[in-house]
C-alpha positions, 0 to 999 in steps of 0.5 A, a space after each residue: 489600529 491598522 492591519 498590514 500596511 507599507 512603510 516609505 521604505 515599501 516594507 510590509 510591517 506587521 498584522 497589528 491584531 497579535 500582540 507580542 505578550 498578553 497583559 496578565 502575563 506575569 513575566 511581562 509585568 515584571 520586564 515592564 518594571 525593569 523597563 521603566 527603570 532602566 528607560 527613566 535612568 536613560 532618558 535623565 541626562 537627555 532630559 534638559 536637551 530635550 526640554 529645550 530643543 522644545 522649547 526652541 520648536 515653539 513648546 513650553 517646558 511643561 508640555 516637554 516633561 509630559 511629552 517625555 513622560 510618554 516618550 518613557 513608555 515606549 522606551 520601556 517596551 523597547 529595553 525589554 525587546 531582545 535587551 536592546 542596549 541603548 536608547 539611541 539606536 534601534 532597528 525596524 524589527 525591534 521598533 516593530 516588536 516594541 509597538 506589539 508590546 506596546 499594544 499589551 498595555 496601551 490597547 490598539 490605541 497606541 497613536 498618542 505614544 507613536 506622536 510623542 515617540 516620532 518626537 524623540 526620533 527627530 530629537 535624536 537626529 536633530 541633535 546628532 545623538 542617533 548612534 546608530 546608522 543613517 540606514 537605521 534612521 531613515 527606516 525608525 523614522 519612517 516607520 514611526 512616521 507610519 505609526 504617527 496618525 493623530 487621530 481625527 476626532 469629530 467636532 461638536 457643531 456650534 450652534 450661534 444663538 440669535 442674542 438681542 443688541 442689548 444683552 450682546 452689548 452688556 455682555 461684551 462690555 463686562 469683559 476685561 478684554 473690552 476694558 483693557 482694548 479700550 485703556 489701550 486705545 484711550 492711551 493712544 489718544 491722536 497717535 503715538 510713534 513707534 520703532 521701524 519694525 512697527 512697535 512702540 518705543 521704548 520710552 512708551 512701554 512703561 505708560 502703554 502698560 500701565 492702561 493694561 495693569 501691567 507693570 514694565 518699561 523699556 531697558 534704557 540704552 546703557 543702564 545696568 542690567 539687573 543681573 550684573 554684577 554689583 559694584 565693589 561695596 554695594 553688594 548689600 544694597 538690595 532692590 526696591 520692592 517696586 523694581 523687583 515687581 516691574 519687569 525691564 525688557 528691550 522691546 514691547 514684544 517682550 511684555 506679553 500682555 501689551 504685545 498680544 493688545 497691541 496686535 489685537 488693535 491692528 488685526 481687530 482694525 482699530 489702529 493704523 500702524 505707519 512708518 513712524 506712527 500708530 494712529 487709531 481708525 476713524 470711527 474704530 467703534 470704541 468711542 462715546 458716539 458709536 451706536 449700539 450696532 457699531 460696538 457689538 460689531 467692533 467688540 466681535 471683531 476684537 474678541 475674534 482676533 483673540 481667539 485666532 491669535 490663540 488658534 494660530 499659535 497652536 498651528 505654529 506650536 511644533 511639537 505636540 501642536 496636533 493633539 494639543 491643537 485637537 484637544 482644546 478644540 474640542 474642549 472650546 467647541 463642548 464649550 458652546 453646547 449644553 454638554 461642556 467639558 468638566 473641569 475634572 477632566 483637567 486635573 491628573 488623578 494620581 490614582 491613574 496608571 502612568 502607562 494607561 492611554 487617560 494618563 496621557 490623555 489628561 496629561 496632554 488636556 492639563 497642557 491645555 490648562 495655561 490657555 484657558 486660565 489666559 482666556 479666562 482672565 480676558 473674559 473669553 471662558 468661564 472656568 468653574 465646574 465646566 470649560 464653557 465659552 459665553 453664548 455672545 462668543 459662540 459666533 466669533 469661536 466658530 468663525 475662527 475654527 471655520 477659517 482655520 478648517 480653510 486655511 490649516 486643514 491638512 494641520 487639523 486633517 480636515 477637509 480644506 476650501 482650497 486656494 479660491 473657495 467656490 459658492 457652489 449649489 448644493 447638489 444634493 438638494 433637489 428643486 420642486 417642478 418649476 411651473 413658472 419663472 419668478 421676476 425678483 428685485 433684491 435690494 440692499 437695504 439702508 444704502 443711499 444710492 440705493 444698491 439692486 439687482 433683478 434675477 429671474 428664478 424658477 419657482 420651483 427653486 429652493 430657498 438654499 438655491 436662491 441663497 447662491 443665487 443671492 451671493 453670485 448676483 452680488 459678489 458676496 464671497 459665501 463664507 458667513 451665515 445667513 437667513 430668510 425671514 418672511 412676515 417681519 420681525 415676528 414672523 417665520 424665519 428659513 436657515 440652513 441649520 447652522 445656527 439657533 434660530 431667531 429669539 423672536 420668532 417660534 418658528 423656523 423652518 429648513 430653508 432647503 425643504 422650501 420652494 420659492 413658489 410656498 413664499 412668493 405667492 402673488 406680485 408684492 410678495 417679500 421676503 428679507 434675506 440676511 447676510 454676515 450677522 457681523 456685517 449684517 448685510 440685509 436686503 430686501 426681495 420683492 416679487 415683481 412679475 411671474 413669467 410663463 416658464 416657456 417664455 423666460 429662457 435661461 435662468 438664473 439669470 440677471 436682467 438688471 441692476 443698479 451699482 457695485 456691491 460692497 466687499 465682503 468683510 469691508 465692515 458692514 454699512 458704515 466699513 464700505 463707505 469708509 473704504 470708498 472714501 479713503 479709496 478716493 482721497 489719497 490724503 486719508 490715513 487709511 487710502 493705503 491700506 484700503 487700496 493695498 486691501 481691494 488688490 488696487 495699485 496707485 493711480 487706479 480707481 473703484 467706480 462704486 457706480 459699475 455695474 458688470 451684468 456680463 460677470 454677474 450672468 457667468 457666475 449665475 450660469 454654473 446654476 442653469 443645469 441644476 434649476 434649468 
């Protein structure tokens, strides 16, 4: 814990290391007794209020009662403090001896309980219950505010293995999740209508259901509602046994299972939802002709949207959704290491002592517990001894986190990427003495017309520098990972250590520790860089010409080139001349989406022929002072 700090309301609070009453205390000891009863008496009535005002705030009924389990603790310290009398209404000055207290029995680590209890504060005010006054209020809250600081704790890193097409692929398609997406889309077929807000009718639940297992219809426009009253005389007539196991809802978003499918199609890019019609995506990537690369490209995708969906609902969860959020991250992350998280560590030991810091802990883990079994039952987890996440989704888990580090980092307390991430050179890494000037062509590969760029280099530059350099010649955005490899596909290959190195080859080698100059020994040289193992953007550098560095002038720098590069994330290959074509017909059933997708309005065009060396030379001259 802290030592002295400021409240909001500019109040010195107290030296955190003194705490009012010593554990062996037996005077204490007794008082908590009494405290315990006297708070479980209290909280009881407000106990169903509570549980739905959570629920209302986007908790489960579970995780309120473990909320109030440690909302009970702090209460205890409280009605032992000067005998407050109430459980409503406290001043600073008792919130501030009631934490010492609770120091007595938690230790320092009392976070958890000032999260649960800033909770109960918002509760109180919320409801209008607070008795006491507004002045009151505002200084118990903000205090409590103060004292409510998650810790932030630290991640494993997760490493992505390098794992052959065809087990990647098996592994993929002996996933219920991939079975299930498959029988939804299959039901689809051409297409299938759907209401105005996007869903599918009502007339449709029943049959979209039963390709998930699912046993549900719509609630048709004037039928009785199952818990009307009966009509007089047929009291005794009970329900079929089919009826009672089939549940009735008035929208699609009510059956769980097909609503969480169904925004999978859409996020994972597989169907179109218009107007009046959901339709699936021309080469989505489930069909009987798709290559091997496109399924596992299209399965990750789909695993992915799962995974974000469950991240997202954390970040939307309310209360708790911090420490919940933290906990399951660090389980799913344990989860791809050699290290993962017992499955012990889930079940509550009766043995523990209700007010201890590992009760609540486990209290908060076992809240965890129903996303996991869901996970489970999809294929995405593996629950037996260990919480283990298979290896084929350690790239889709770390994409979901890396993203929700962008876009949540103040929800996570980590560092964000901004509004407009920037590719910018590692400072840290210091190029070797440039000799000369290196004239390479990066071509990507397996393009007709055939996309290119020349760049001149130092060769004193480290391969992590031409990485950045590779990115801001083609407008690639920077956020996936990448590697070099030299010699084919047995030969070295160069990383940033932010995954597994390749199954293929038994070396690999740090690529910020390398000079261009120990790769590019003589004119002919190549080297093969990858980009997005999704997308699997791979292109080819061939040294073409060594310059003497007095004679090449500024570098980086490009000096030509041949067309526009594709869009990051458009979906590899295949994605980008998709794009392209729907772009140009404004009859394809993607032209919309496609051009809302590039930021286009109607009746402007993308021109797949430009190539802007004056753009591409302004990005690569933030690089000149560092390899200059």
């Amino acid at each position: 814990m802290s030592q002295k700090k400021t409240s909001k309301s500019g109040k010195k609070q107290r030296n955190r290391k003194g705490p009012a009453h010593k554990p062996g205390n037996p005077r204490h000891g007794s008082a908590v007794s009494l405290g315990a009863f006297r708070a479980e008496k209290l909280l009881a009535p407000m106990t169903p209020g509570f549980v739905q005002w959570f629920e209302r705030s986007g908790g489960e009924a579970a995780e309120a009662l473990a909320c109030l389990k440690v909302i009970g603790v702090v209460l205890t310290e409280f009605l032992q403090v000067d005998a407050v009398p109430s459980i409503t209404a406290f001043t600073t000055d008792e919130a501030v001896r009631a934490f010492d207290a609770l120091e007595a029995v938690l230790g320092e680590d009392t976070d958890m309980a000032a999260d649960a209890f800033h909770l109960y504060i918002d509760f109180l005010g919320e409801m209008g219950l607070w008795t006491g006054t507004d002045q009151d209020y505002d200084a118990v809250h903000d205090f409590v505010d103060e004292e409510a600081q998650f810790p932030v704790p630290e991640f494993p890193e997760i490493m992505v293995p390098r794992i052959p097409e065809a087990e990647e692929l098996a592994a993929f398609e002996a996933m219920p999740l991939i079975s299930q997406v498959g029988a939804l889309l299959e039901w689809i077929g051409t297409g299938k209508k759907v209401t105005s807000t996007g869903v599918l009718r009502l007339s449709d639940i029943e049959a979209a259901a039963a390709s998930l297992g699912v046993k549900a219809r719509g609630q048709r426009q004037g039928k009785q509602r199952s818990d009307a009253p009966a009509l007089p005389g047929f009291e005794s007539l009970e329900v079929k046994d089919a009826e009672e196991t089939t549940l009735v809802v008035r929208s699609m978003n009510d059956v769980p299972e097909l609503e969480m499918m169904w925004r999978c199609l859409q996020e994972a890019e597989l169907i179109e939802v218009g107007s009046t019609k959901a339709v699936p995506r021309q080469g989505h990537g489930f069909e009987a002709d798709s290559t091997p690369a496109r399924r596992v490209e299209t399965y990750r995708k789909t695993a992915t949207s799962i995974l974000q969906r469950f991240e997202d609902e954390i970040r939307d969860a309310g209360p708790l959704g911090t420490p919940i959020g933290m906990l399951r991250r660090a389980v799913l992350t344990m989860g791809c290491t050699e290290t993962p998280m017992p499955m012990e560590k889930f079940e509550l030991d009766e043995d523990l002592d209700p007010d201890g810091e590992e009760y609540l802990t486990n209290l908060l883990a076992n809240a965890s517990l129903g996303m996991f079994t869901v996970l489970e039952e999809l294929g995405l987890l593996s629950l037996d001894t260990h919480v283990r996440v298979p290896k084929h989704l350690w790239g889709s888990l770390k994409t979901v986190f890396e993203k929700s580090s962008d876009d949540y980092g103040e929800f996570y307390g980590l560092p964000s990427g901004g509004e407009e991430p920037q590719i910018e050179m590692r400072r840290n890494t210091t190029p070797a003495k440039s000799t000369a000037v290196l004239e390479l062509k990066i071509a990507l590969r397996d393009l007709t017309p055939p996309i290119w760029r020349t760049v001149l280099v130092p060769n004193g530059a480290r391969l992590s520098h031409l990485h950045y350099i590779i990115q801001s010649a083609f407008g690639w955005d920077g956020g996936h990972l990448h590697e070099f490899q030299a010699g084919g596909r047995n030969g070295t290959t160069y990383s940033s250590g932010d995954f597994e190195a390749s199954p293929y080859t038994d070396k690999n080698v740090e690529e910020r520790t390398v000079a261009l100059s120990d790769v590019f020994k003589r004119k002919g040289s190549k080297l093969e860089y990858t980009y997005d193992f999704g997308d699997n953007w791979r292109h080819l550098i061939t040294l073409e010409n060594i310059l003497p560095l007095k004679d090449a002038g500024a570098v980086p720098r490009c000096l030509d080139g041949a067309r526009m590069a594709p869009e990051d994330d458009c979906g590899g290959i295949w994605g980008w001349l998709e794009l392209l074509e729907a772009i140009k017909d404004p009859a394809h059933p993607a032209h919309e989406d496609r051009m809302d997708w590039m930021g286009l309005e109607e009746g402007e065009t993308l021109d797949p022929e430009k190539f802007d060396i004056k753009a591409i030379n302004k990005r690569l001259r933030q690089f000149q002072d560092l390899l200059g």
